[in-house]
N, C-alpha and C positions, 0 to 999 in steps of 0.2 A: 640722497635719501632724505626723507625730508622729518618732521619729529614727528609724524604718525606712523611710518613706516618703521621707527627702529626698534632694536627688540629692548625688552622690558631688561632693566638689570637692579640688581641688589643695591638698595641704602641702606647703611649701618644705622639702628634705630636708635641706638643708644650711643653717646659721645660721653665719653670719659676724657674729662678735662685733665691738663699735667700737672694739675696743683692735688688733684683728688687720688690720682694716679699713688703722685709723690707721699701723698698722706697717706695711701693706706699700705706703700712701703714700709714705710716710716713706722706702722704702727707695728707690724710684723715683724720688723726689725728690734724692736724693744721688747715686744711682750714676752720672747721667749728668753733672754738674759735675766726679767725682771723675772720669772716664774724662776728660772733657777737658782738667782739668788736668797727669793723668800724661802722657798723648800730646803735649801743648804741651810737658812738662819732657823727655820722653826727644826731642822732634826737637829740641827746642835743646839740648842734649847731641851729638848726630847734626851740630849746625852749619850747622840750619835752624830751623822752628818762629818762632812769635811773639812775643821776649820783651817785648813793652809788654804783653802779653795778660795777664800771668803774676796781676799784682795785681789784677783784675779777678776773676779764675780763681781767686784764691786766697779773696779775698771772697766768692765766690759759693759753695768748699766751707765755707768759715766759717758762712754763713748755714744752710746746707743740715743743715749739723752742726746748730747751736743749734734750725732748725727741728726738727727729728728729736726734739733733746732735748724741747723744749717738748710735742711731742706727745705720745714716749711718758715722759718722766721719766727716760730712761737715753739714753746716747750710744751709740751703733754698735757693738756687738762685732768683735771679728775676723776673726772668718768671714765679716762681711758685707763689710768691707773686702777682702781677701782676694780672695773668691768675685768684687770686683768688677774688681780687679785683676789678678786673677795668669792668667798664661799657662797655667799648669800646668791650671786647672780648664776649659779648654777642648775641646769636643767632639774626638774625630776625624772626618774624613770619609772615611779610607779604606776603599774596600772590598777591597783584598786584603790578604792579610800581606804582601808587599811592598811596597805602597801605604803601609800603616802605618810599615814600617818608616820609608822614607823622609819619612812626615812628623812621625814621632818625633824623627829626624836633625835637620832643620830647626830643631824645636822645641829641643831641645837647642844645637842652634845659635846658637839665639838666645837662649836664658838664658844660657848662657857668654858671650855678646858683654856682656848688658847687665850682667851678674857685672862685666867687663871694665871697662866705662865707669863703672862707679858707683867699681869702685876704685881708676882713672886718676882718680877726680876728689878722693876721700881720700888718694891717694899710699900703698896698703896694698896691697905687690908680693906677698903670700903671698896674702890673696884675690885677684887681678888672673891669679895664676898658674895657680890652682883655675879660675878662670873661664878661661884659655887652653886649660887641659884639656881639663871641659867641651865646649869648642866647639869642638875637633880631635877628640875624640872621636866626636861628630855628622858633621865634615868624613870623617873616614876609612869610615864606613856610606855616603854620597851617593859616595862616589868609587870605592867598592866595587860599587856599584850601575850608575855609568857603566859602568863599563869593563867589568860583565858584560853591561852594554846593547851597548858597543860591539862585544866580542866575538860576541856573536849576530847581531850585523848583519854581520860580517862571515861568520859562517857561511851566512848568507842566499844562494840561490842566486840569482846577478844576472840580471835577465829580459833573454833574446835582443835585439839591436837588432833597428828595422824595419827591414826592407828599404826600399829607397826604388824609387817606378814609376820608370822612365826618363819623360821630359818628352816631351811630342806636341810633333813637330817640325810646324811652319809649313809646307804644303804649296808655300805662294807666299809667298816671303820679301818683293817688290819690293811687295806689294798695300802695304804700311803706308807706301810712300814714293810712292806714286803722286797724280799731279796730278791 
């Protein structure tokens, strides 16, 4: 058969190499340890959370780390760390600019809180203060937003009551006590 005659077949268009492969192993392998141990560290912070968990938690990013090393020969950059932690790189889901706003607020909200606690836990009143900011800042947009909620609800025009039927009087009151 010669090369005009044979049939047509599939090339993989895309080649994933075993070092890329290995990396993004690598990176799945960690982020989910490293997520559980920040969420374990911030609710026991919060004055919940499991702290006998923590050394176990902390062994398993230990390991996750040297695995990562062993695979690719370099440790973790910061973007990957980052990217796995951080609030700030998370979607929005609003779909209006109001909607945004308010879950910007939120968001803001809560970086100034955990600002707050990390520097309640250093005893550092100048960051602690930047973090009250912060998250009054955030407070003053959601309470802006209330009370223009509330004010439209009050302009709302309130729907008429129903009237109510009068009740069918009992033609023969004595039938229900009859022997």
């Amino acid at each position: 058969m010669s090369e005009d005659q044979k049939p047509p077949h599939i090339r993989l268009a895309v080649e994933n190499d075993q070092r890329e492969l290995d990396r993004r192993n690598a990176e799945i392998d960690l982020r989910w340890p490293l997520k559980r141990l920040a969420a374990n560290f911030l609710r026991i912070v919060r004055g919940a959370g499991s702290p006998a968990e923590l050394g176990r938690q902390c062994a398993d990013v230990v390991k996750a780390y040297r695995d990562y090393h062993d695979a690719l020969g370099e440790w973790p950059n910061s973007y990957l760390i980052s990217e796995t932690l951080s609030l700030r790189h998370r979607e929005y889901h609003a779909k209006t600019d109001r909607a945004w706003e308010w879950e910007d607020a939120m968001r803001q909200m809560v970086a100034g809180g955990l600002q707050v606690a990390a520097s309640q836990l250093l005893e550092q009143n100048t960051q602690q203060r930047a973090g009250e900011s912060e998250m009054f800042d955030g407070l003053r947009v959601i309470e802006k937003q209330r009370s223009e909620n509330a004010a439209a609800r009050m302009q709302k025009p309130k729907p008429k009551p129903k009237t109510k039927k009068p009740a069918k009087r009992r033609t023969k009151p004595d039938d229900d006590f009859a022997l």
